[in-house]
N, C-alpha and C positions, 0 to 999 in steps of 0.2 A: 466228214462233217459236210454233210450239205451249204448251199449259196446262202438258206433261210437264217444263218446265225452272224455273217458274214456284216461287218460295221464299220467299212474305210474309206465310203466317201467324206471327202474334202471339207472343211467346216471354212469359218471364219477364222479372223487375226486373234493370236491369244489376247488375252488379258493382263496387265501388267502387276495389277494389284489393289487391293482392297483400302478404305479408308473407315474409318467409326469415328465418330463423338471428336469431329475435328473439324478447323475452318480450314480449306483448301484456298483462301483468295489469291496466290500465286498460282490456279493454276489455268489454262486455256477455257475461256467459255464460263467462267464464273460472273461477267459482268451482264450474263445475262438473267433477263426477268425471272427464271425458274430458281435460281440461285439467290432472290432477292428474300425482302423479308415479307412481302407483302402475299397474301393467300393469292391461291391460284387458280381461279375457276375455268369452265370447258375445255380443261384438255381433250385430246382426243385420245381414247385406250386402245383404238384397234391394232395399234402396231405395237404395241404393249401384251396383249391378248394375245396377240396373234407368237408372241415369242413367247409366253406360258405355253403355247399348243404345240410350240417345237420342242422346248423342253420336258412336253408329257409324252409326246411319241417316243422322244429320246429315250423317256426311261421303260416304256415298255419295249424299245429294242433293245436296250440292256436285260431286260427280263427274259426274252427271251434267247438272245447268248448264254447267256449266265445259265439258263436251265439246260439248254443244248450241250455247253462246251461241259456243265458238270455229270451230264450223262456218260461222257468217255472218257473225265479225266477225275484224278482226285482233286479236292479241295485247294491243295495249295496249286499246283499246275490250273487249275482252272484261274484262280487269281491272275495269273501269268501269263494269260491264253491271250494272245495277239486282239482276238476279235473280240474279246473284253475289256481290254485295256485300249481301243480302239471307241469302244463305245463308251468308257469312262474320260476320257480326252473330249470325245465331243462331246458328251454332258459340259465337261468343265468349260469349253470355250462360250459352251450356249449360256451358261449362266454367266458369264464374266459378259457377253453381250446383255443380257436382260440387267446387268448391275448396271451398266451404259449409260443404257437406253433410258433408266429410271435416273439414274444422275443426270444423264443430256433433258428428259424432259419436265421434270420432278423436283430437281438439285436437292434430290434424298438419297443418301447412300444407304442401302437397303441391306441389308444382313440374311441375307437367307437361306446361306448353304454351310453354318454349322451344323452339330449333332447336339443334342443332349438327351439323356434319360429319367423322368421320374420316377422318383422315389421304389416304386413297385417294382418296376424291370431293371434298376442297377444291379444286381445279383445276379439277373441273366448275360451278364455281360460278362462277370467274373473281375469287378471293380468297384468297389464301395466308394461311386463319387460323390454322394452325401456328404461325406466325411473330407473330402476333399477341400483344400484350399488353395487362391490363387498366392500367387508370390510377383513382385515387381521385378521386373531389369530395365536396363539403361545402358546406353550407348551416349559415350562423349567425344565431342570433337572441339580439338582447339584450330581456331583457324587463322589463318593471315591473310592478310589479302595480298593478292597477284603482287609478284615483285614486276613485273613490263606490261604493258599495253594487253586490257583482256576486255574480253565482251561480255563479262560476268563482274558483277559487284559483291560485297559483303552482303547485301541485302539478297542476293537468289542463291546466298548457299543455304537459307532455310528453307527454298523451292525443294532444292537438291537431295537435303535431307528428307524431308517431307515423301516422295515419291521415292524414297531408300524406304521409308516407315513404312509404305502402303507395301512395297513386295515384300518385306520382311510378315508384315502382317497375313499376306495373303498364303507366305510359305506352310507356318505357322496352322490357320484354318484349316488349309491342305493337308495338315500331317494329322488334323484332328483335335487341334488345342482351340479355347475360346478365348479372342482377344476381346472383353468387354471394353476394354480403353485403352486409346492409345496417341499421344501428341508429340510432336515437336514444337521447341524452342529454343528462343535467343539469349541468352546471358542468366535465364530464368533455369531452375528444375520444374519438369511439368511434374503439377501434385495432382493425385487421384482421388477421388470420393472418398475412397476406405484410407489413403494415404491420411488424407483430410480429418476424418473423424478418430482415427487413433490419436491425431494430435490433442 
């Protein structure tokens, strides 16, 4: 295989994890303006843009591995091919940078690297997810507070949880699932829209 399909320069810090349809105010940088409630006029998009244009090079270097490594290999080996899974790795850090970037400048957590299929091409996939429905889980913790001297309170073990929900969340997207919603709480069950309207 030639140098041409080859995708192992060095990227950015991963990303830790995803957040939706949640108030973050624990967590760094939320006290500021972009995070407020107030509209936001003249940003500036260049460095915004400019990481859309890293992440569309990205995918046509992915396009072109993907076509090179499956000219020599079968299907499932090409999935598996270093220089694919290289060029899948930096996709994922570029867009956990462009989630960032849009919460550092924006305080919008942006959702943009699910899948879905309408109605017409679910069949092409070999999975009728029209028919498909979500289902709830939940994770509970009882907690105590520090028996000695700690630099943590009862009040930042919702932080704690909170950034345990965002990588769970983001494992989740990764594997190909859609988290429409998702929260943490204190002494409360977090209720969902659809939880809401069954009632």
């Amino acid at each position: 295989m030639s140098d041409e399909f080859d995708a192992t320069e060095p990227f950015g810090d991963d990303h830790e994890g995803h957040d939706d349809h949640h108030g973050h105010d624990g967590h760094d940088g939320h006290d500021h303006e972009a995070h407020g409630p107030d509209p936001l006029p003249g940003v500036d998009a260049t460095d915004l843009h400019a990481a859309v244009d890293e992440i569309a090079a990205a995918l046509h270097a992915y396009v072109d591995s993907a076509t090179g490594v499956r000219a020599e290999f079968g299907a499932h080996e090409a999935d598996e091919d270093p220089r694919v899974l290289a060029v899948e790795s930096r996709l994922s850090t570029l867009n956990a940078a462009l989630y960032d970037l849009v919460h550092e400048r924006l305080g919008m957590h942006s959702d943009l690297t699910g899948l879905s299929w309408d109605d017409d091409t679910a069949d092409d996939h070999g999975d009728d997810t029209s028919s498909a429905e979500p289902d709830t889980f939940h994770l509970g913790f009882l907690v105590w507070p520090p028996d000695g001297p700690s630099d943590e309170s009862m009040d930042s073990v919702l932080g704690m949880i909170d950034a345990g929900g965002e990588a769970i969340t983001q494992r989740l997207t990764d594997a190909g699932f859609q988290v429409s919603e998702w929260g943490a709480s204190r002494s409360v069950p977090v209720l969902f829209d659809d939880t809401e309207d069954d009632e």
